[in-house]
PyMOL Python script that loads the backbone (N, CA, C, O; Angstrom):
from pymol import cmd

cmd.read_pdbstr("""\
ATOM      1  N   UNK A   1       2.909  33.243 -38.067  1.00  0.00           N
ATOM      2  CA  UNK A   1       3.310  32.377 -36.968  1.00  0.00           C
ATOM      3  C   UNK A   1       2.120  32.239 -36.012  1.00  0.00           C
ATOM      4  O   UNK A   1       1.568  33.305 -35.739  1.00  0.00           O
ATOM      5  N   UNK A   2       1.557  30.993 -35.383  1.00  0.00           N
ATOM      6  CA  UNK A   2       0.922  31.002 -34.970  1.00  0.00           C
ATOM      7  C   UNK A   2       0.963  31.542 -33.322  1.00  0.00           C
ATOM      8  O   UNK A   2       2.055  31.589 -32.754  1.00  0.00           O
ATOM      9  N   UNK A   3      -0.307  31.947 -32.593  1.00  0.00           N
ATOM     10  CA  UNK A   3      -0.122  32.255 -31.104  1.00  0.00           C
ATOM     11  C   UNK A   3      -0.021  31.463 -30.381  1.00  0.00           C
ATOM     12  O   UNK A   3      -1.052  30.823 -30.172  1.00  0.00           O
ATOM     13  N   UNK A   4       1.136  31.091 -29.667  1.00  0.00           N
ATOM     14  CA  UNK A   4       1.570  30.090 -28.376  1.00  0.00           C
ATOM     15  C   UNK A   4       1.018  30.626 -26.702  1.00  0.00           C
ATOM     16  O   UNK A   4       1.701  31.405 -26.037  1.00  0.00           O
ATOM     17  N   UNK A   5      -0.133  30.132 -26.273  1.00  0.00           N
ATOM     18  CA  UNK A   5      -0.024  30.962 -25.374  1.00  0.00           C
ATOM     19  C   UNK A   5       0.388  29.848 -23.899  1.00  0.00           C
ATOM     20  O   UNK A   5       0.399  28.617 -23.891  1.00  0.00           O
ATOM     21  N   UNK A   6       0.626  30.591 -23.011  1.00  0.00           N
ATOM     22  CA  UNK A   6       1.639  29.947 -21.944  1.00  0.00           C
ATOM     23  C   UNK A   6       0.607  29.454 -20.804  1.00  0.00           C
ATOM     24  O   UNK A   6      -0.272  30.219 -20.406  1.00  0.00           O
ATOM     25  N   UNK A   7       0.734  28.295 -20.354  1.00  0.00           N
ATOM     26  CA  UNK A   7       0.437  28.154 -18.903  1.00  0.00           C
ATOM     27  C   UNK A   7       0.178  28.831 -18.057  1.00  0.00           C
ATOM     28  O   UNK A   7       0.926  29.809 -18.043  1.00  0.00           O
ATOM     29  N   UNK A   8      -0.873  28.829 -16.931  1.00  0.00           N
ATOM     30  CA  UNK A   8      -1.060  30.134 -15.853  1.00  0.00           C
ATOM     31  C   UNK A   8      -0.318  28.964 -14.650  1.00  0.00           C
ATOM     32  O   UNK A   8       0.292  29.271 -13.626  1.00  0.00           O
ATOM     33  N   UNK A   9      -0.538  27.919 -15.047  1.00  0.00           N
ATOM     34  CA  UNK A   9       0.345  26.921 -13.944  1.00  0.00           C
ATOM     35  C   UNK A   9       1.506  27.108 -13.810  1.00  0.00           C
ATOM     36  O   UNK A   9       2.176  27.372 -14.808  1.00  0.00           O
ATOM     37  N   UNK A  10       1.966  27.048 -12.827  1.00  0.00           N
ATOM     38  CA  UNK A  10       3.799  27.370 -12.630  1.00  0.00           C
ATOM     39  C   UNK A  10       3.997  25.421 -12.734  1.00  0.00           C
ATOM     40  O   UNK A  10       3.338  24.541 -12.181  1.00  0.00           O
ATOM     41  N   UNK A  11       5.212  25.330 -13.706  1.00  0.00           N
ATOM     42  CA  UNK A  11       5.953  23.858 -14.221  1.00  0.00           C
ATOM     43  C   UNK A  11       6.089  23.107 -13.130  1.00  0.00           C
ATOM     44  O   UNK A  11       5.991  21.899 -13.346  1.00  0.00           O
ATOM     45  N   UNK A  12       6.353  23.543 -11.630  1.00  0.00           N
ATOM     46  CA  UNK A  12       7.282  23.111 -10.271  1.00  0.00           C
ATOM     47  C   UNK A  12       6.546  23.057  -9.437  1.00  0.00           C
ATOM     48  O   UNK A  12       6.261  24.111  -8.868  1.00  0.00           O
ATOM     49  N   UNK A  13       5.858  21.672  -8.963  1.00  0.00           N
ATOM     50  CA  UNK A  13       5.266  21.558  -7.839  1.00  0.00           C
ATOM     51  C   UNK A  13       6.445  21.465  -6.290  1.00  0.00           C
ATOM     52  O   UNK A  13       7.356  20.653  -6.122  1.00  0.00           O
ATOM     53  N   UNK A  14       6.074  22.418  -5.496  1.00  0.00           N
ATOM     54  CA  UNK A  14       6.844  22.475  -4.586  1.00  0.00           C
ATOM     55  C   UNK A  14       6.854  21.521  -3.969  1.00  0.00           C
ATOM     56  O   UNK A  14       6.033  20.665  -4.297  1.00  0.00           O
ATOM     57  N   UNK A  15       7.767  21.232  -2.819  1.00  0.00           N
ATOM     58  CA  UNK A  15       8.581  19.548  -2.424  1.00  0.00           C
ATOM     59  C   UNK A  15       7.085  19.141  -1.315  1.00  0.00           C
ATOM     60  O   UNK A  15       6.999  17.924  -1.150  1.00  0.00           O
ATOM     61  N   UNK A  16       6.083  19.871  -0.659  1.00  0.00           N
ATOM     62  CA  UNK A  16       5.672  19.808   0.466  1.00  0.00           C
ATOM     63  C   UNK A  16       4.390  18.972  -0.783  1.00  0.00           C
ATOM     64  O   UNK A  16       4.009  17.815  -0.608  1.00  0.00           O
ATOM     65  N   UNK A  17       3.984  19.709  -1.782  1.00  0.00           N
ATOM     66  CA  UNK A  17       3.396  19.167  -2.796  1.00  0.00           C
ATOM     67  C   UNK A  17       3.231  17.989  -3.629  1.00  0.00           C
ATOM     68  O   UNK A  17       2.310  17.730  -4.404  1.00  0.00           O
ATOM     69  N   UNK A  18       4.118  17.415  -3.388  1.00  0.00           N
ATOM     70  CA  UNK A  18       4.922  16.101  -4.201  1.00  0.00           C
ATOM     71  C   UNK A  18       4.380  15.056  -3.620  1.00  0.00           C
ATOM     72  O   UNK A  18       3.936  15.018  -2.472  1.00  0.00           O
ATOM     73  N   UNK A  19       4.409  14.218  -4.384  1.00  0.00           N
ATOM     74  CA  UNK A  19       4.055  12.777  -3.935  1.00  0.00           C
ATOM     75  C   UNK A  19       4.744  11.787  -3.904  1.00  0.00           C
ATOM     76  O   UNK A  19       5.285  11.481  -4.966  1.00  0.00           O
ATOM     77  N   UNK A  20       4.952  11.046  -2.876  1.00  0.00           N
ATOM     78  CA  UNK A  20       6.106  10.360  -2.033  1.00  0.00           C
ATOM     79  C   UNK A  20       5.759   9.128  -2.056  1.00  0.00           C
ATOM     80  O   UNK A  20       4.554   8.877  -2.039  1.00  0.00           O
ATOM     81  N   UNK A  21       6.830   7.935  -2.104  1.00  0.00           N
ATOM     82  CA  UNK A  21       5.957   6.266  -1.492  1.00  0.00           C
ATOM     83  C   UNK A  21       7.386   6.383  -0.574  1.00  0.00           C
ATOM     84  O   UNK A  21       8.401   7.078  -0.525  1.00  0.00           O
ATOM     85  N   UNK A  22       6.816   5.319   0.063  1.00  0.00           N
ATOM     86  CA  UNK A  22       7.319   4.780   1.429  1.00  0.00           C
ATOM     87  C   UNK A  22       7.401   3.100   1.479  1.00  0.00           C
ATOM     88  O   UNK A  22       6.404   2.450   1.164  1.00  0.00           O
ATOM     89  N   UNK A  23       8.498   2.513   1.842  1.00  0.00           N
ATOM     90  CA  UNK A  23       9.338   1.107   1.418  1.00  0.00           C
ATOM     91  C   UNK A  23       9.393   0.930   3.024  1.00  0.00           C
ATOM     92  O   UNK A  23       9.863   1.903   3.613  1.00  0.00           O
ATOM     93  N   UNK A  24       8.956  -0.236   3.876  1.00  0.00           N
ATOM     94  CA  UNK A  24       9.396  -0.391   5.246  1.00  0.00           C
ATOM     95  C   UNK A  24       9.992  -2.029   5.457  1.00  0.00           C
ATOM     96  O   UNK A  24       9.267  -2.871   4.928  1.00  0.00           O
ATOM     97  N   UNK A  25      10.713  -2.343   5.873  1.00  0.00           N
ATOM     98  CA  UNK A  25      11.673  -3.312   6.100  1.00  0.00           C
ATOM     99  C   UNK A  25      11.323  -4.111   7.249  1.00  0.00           C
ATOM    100  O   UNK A  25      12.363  -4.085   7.907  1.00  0.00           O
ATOM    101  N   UNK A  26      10.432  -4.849   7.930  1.00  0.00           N
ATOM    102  CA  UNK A  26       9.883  -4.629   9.285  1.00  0.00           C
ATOM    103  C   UNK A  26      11.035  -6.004  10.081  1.00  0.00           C
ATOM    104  O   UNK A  26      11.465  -6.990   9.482  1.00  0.00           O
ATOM    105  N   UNK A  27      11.221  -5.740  11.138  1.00  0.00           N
ATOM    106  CA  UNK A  27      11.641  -6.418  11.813  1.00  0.00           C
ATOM    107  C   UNK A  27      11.493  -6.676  13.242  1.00  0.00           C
ATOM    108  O   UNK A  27      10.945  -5.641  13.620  1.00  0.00           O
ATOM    109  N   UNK A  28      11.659  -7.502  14.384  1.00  0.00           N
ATOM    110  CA  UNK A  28      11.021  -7.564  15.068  1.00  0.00           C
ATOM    111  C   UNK A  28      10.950  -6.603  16.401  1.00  0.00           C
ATOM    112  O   UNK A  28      10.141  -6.772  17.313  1.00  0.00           O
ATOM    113  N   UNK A  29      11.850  -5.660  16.354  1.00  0.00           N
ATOM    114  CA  UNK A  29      11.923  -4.936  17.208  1.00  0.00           C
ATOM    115  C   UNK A  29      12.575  -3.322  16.807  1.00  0.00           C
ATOM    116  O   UNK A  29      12.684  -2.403  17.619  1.00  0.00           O
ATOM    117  N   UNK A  30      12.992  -3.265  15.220  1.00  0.00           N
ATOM    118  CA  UNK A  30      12.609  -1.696  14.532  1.00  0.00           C
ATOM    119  C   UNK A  30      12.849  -2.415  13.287  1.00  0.00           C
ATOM    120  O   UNK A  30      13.441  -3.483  13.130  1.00  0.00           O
ATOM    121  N   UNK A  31      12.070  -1.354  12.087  1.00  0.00           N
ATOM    122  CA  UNK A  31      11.572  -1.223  11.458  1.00  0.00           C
ATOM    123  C   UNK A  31      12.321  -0.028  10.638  1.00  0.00           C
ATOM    124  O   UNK A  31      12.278   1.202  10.683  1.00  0.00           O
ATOM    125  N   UNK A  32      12.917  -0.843   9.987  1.00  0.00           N
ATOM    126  CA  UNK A  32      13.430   0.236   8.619  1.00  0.00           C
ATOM    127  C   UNK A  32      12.786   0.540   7.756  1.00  0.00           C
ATOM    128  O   UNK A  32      12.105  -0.392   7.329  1.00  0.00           O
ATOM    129  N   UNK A  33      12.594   1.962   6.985  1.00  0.00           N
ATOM    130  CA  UNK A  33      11.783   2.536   6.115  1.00  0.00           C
ATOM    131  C   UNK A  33      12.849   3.543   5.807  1.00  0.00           C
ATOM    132  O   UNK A  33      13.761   4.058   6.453  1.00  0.00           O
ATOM    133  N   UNK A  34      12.043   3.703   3.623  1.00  0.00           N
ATOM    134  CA  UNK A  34      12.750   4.973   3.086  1.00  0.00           C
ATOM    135  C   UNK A  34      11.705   4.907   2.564  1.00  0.00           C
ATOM    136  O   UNK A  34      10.789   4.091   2.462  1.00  0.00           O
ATOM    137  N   UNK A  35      12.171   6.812   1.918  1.00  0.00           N
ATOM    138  CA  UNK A  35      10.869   7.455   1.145  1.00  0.00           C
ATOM    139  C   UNK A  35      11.882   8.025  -0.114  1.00  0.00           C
ATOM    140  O   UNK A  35      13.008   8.520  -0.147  1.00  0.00           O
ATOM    141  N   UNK A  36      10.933   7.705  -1.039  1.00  0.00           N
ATOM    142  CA  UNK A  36      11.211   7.889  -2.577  1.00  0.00           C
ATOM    143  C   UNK A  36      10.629   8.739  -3.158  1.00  0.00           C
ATOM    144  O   UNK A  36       9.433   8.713  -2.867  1.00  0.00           O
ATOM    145  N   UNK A  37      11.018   9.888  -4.210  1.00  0.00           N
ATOM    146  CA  UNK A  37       9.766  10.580  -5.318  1.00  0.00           C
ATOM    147  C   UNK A  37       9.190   9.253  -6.055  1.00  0.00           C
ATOM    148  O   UNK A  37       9.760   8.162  -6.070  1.00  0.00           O
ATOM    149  N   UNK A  38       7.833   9.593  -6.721  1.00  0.00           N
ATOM    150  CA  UNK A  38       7.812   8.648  -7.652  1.00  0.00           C
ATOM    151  C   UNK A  38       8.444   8.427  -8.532  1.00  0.00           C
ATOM    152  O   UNK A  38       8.396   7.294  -9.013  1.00  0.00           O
ATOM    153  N   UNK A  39       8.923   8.990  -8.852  1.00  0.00           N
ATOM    154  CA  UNK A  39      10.467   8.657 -10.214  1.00  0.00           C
ATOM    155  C   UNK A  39      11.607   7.943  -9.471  1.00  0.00           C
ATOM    156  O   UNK A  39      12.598   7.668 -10.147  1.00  0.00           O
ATOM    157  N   UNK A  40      11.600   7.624  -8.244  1.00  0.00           N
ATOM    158  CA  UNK A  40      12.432   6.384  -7.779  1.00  0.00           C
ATOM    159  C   UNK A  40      13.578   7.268  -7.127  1.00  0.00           C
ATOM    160  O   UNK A  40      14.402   6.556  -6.551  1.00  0.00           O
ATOM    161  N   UNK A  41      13.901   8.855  -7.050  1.00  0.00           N
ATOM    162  CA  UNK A  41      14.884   9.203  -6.402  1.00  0.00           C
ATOM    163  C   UNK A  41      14.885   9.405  -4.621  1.00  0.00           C
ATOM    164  O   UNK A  41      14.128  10.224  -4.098  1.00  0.00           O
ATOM    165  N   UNK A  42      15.694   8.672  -3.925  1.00  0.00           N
ATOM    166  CA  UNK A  42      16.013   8.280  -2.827  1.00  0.00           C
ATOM    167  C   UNK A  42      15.524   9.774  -1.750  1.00  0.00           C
ATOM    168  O   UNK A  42      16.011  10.885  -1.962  1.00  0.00           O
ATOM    169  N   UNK A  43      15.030   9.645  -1.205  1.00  0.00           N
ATOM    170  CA  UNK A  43      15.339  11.092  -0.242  1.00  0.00           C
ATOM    171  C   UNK A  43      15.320  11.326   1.123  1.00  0.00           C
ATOM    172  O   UNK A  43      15.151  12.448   1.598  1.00  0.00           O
ATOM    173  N   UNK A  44      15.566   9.829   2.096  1.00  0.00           N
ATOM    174  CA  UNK A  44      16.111   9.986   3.486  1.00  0.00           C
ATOM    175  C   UNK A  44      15.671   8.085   3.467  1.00  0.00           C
ATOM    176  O   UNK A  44      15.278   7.268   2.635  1.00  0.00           O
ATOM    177  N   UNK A  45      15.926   8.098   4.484  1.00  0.00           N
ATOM    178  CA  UNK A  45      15.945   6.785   5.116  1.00  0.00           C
ATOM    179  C   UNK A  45      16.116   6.628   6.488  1.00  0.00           C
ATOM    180  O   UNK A  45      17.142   7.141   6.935  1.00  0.00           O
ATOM    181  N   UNK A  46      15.253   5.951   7.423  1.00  0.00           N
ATOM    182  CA  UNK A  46      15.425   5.746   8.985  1.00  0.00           C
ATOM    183  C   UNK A  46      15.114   4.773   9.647  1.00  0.00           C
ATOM    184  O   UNK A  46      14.708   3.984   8.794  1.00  0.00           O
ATOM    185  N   UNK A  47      14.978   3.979  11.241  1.00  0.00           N
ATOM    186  CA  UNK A  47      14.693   3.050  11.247  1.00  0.00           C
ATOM    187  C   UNK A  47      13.896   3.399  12.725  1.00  0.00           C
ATOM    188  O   UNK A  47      14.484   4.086  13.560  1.00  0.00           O
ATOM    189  N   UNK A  48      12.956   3.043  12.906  1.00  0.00           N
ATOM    190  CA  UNK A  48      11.816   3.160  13.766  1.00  0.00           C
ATOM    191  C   UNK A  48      11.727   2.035  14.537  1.00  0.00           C
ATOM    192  O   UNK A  48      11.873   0.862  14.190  1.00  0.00           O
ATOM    193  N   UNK A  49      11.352   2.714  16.140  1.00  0.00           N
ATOM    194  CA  UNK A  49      11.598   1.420  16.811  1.00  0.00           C
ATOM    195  C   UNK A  49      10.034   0.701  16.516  1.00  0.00           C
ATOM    196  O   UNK A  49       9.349   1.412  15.782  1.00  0.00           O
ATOM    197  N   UNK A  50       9.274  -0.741  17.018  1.00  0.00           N
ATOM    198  CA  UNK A  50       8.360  -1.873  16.392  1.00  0.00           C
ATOM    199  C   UNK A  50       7.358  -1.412  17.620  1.00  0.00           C
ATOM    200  O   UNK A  50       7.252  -2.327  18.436  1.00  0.00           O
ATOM    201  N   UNK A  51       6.545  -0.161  17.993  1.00  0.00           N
ATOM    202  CA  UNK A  51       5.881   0.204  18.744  1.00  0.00           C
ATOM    203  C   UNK A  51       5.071   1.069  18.337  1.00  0.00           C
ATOM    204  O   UNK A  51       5.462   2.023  17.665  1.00  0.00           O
ATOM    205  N   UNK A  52       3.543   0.864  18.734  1.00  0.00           N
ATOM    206  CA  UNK A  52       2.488   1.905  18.508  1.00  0.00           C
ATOM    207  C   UNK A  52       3.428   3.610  17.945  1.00  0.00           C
ATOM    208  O   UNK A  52       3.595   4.133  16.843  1.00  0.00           O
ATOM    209  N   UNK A  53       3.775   3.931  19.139  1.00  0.00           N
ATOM    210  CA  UNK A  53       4.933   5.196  18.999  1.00  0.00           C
ATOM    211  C   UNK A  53       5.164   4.993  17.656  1.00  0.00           C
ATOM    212  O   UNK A  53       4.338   5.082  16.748  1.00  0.00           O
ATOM    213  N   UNK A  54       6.500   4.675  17.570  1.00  0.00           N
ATOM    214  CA  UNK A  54       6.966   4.081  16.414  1.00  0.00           C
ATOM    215  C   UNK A  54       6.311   3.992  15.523  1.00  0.00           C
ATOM    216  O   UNK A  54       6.513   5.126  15.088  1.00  0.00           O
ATOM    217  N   UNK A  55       5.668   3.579  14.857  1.00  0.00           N
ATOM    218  CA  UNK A  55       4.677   3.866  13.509  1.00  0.00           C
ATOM    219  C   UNK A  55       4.219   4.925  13.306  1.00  0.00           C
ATOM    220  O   UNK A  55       4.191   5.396  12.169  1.00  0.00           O
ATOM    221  N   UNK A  56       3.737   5.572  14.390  1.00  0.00           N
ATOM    222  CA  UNK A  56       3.171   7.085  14.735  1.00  0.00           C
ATOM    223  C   UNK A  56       4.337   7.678  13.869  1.00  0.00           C
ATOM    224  O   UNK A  56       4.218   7.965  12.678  1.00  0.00           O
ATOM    225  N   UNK A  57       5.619   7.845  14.705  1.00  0.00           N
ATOM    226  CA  UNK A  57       6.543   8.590  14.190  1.00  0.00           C
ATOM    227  C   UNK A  57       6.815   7.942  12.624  1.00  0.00           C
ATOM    228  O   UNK A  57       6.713   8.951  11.926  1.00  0.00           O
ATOM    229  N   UNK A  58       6.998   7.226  12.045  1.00  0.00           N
ATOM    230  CA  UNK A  58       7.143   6.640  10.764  1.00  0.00           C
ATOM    231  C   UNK A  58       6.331   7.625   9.971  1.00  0.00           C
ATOM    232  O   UNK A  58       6.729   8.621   9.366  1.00  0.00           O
ATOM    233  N   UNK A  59       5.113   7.148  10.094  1.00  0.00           N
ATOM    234  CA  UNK A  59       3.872   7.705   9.012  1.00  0.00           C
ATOM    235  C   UNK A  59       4.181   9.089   9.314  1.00  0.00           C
ATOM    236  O   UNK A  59       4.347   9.779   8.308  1.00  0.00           O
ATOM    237  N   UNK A  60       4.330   9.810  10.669  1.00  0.00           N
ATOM    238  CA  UNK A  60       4.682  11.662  10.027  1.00  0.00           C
ATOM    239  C   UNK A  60       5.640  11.870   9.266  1.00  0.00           C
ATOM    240  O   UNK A  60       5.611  12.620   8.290  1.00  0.00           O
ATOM    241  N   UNK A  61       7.060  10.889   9.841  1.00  0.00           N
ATOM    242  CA  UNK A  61       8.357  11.075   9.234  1.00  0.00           C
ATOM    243  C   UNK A  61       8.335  11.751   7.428  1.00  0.00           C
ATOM    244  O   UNK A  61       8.656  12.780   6.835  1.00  0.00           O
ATOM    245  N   UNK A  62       7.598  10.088   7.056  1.00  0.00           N
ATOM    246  CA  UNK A  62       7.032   9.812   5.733  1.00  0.00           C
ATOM    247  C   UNK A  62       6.221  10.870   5.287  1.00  0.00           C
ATOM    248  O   UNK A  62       6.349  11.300   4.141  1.00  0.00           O
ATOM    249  N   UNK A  63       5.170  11.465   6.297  1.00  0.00           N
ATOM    250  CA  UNK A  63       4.480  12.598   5.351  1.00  0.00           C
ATOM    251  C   UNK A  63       5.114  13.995   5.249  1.00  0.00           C
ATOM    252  O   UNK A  63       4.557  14.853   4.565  1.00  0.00           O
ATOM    253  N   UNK A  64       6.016  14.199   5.764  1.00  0.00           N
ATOM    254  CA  UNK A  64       7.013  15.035   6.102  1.00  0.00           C
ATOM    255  C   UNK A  64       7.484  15.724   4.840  1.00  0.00           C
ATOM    256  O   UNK A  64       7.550  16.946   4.712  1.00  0.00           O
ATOM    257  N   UNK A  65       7.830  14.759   3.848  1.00  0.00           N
ATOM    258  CA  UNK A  65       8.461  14.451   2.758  1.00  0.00           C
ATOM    259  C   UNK A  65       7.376  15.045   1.043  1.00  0.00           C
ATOM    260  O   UNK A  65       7.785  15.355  -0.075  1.00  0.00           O
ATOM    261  N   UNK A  66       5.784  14.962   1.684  1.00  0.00           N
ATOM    262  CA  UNK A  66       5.031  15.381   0.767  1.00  0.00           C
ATOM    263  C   UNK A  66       3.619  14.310   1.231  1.00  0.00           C
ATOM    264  O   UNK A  66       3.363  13.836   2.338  1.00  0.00           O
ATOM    265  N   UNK A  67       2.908  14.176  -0.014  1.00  0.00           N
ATOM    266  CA  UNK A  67       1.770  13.595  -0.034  1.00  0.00           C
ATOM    267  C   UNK A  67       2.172  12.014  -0.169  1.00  0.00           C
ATOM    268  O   UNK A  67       2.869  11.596  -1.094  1.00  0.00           O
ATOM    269  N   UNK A  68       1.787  11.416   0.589  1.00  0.00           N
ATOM    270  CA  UNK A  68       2.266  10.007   1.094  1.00  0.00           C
ATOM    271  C   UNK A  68       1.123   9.301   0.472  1.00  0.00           C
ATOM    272  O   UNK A  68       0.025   9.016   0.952  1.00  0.00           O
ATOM    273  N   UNK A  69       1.670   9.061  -0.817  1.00  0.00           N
ATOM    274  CA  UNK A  69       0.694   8.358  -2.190  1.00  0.00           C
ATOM    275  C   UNK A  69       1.000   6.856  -1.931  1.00  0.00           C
ATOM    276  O   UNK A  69       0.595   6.372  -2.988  1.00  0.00           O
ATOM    277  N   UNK A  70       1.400   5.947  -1.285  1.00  0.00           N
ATOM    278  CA  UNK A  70       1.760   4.366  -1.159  1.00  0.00           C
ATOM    279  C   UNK A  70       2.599   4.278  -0.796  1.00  0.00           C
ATOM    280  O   UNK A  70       3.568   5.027  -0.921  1.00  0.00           O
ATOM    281  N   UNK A  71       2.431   2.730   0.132  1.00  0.00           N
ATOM    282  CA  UNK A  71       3.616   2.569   1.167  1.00  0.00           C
ATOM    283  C   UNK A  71       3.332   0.840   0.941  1.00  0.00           C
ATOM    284  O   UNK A  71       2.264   0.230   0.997  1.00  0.00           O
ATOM    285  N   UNK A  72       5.002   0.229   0.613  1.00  0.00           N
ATOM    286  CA  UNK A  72       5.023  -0.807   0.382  1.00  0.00           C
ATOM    287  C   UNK A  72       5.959  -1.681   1.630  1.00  0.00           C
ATOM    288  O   UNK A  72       6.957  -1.104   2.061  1.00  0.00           O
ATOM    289  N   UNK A  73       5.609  -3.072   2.187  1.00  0.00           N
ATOM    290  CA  UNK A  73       5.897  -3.039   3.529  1.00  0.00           C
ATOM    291  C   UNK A  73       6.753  -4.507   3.053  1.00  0.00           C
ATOM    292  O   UNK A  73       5.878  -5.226   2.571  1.00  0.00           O
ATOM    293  N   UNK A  74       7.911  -5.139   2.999  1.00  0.00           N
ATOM    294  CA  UNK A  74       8.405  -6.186   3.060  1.00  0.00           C
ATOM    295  C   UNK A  74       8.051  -6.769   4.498  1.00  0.00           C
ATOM    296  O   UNK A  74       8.186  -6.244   5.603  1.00  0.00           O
ATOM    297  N   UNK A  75       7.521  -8.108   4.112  1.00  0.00           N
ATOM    298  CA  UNK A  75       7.591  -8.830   4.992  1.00  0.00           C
ATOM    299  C   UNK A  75       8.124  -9.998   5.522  1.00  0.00           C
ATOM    300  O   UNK A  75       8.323 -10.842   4.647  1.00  0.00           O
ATOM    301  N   UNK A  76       8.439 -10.362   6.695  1.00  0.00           N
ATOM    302  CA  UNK A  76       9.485 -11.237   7.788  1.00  0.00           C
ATOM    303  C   UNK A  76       9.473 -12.656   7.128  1.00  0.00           C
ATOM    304  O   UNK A  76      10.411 -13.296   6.654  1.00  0.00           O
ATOM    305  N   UNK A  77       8.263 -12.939   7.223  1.00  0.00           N
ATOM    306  CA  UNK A  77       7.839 -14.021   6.956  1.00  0.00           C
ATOM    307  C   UNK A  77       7.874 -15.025   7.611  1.00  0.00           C
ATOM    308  O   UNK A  77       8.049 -16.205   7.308  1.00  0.00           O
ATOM    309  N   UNK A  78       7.562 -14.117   9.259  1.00  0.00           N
ATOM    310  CA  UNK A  78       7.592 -14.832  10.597  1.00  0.00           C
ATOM    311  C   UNK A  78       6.038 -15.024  10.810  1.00  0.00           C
ATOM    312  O   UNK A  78       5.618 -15.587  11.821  1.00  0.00           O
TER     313      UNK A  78
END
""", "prot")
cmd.dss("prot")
cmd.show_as("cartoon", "prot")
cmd.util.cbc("prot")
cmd.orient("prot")
């Protein structure tokens, strides 16, 4: 039988580890956003008010979640 030898990597990158995208909804006075794994599973959602602030808090919200690999922004089309 041949020798199988094992990984020194552990299988499970922990959640702080992970890589996240971010979906924002913008509108003219807040701004809805969710954050996804890349495999598309859902994992909070919020809506930010349309101010310097506001984005501030967005983008930590979002990195909160892991490594904030892309962020896709629908737009108004105002």
């Amino acid at each position: 039988m041949p020798n199988i030898t094992q990984p020194t990597a552990p299988c499970h990158i922990p959640a702080a580890a992970e890589e996240v995208l971010l979906g924002a909804d913008t509108h003219k006075d807040v701004h809805a956003a969710a954050v996804v794994t890349v495999l598309g599973a859902a994992l909070d959602g919020r809506s930010f008010p349309a101010t310097t602030e506001g984005y501030r808090q967005l983008v930590a919200w979002a990195r909160s979640f892991g490594g904030l690999r892309r962020a896709g922004v629908e737009c108004t089309g105002s």
